[in-house]
C-alpha positions, 0 to 999 in steps of 0.5 A: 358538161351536156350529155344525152339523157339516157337514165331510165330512173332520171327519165321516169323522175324528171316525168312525176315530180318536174316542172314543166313550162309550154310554149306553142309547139314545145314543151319542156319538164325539168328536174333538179338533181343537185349534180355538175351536169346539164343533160337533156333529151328530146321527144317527138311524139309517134301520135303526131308523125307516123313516120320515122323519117320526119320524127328523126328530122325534128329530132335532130333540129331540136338537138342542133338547136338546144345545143347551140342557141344560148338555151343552155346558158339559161339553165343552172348545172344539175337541171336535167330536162326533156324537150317534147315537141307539140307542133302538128307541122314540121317548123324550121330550125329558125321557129324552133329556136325562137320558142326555145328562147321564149321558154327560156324566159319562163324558166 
C-alpha cells in the first residue's frame, strides 16, 4: 500500500541513518523499516522557490509522477523514502519522470 510520509519519527530517521542517491535534479534518501508499506514524501526547498505557488506545483508533479511511473515497482515493501528536488528550474512532468527512472536504476 502507498501512503504519504507523515511520522515525524520516520522523517527524522529516513534524514540520519538513509541511504540517499542523486540524479540531476532529484534527490531521493531511503530507509528500510522492515514493515508491509511503501510510503514517501516530497520536498521542495523554500530556498530554490520563494513562492508557494510554484513549490505546490512541483509538489504535485513529483507525486503524480512517483505514483504513477513504475517507480514504486522498484522499491521493495518497507522501503519508505523522501523525494527532495534539486532543480533551479521548474521541469515538466516528462523531465521528472526520466530521472525518477534513472534513480530507480541506482536503487
Amino acid at each position: 500500500m502507498i501512503c504519504s510520509l507523515k511520522s515525524k519519527k520516520k522523517i527524522d530517521l529516513i534524514f540520519e541513518k538513509g541511504v540517499s542517491v542523486k540524479s540531476t535534479s532529484l534527490q531521493i534518501k531511503s530507509y528500510d523499516f522492515k514493515d508491509s508499506e511503501i510510503k514517501f514524501g516530497v520536498s521542495v526547498p523554500k530556498k530554490l522557490f520563494p513562492s508557494s505557488v510554484k513549490r505546490n506545483l512541483l509538489k504535485r508533479r513529483l507525486r503524480e509522477q512517483v505514483k504513477n511511473s513504475g517507480f514504486i515497482g522498484a522499491v521493495k515493501p518497507g522501503v519508505s523514502f523522501f523525494v527532495i528536488y534539486h532543480s533551479k528550474n521548474i521541469l515538466p512532468s516528462t523531465e521528472i519522470k526520466q530521472d525518477l527512472e534513472i534513480l530507480a536504476q541506482k536503487l
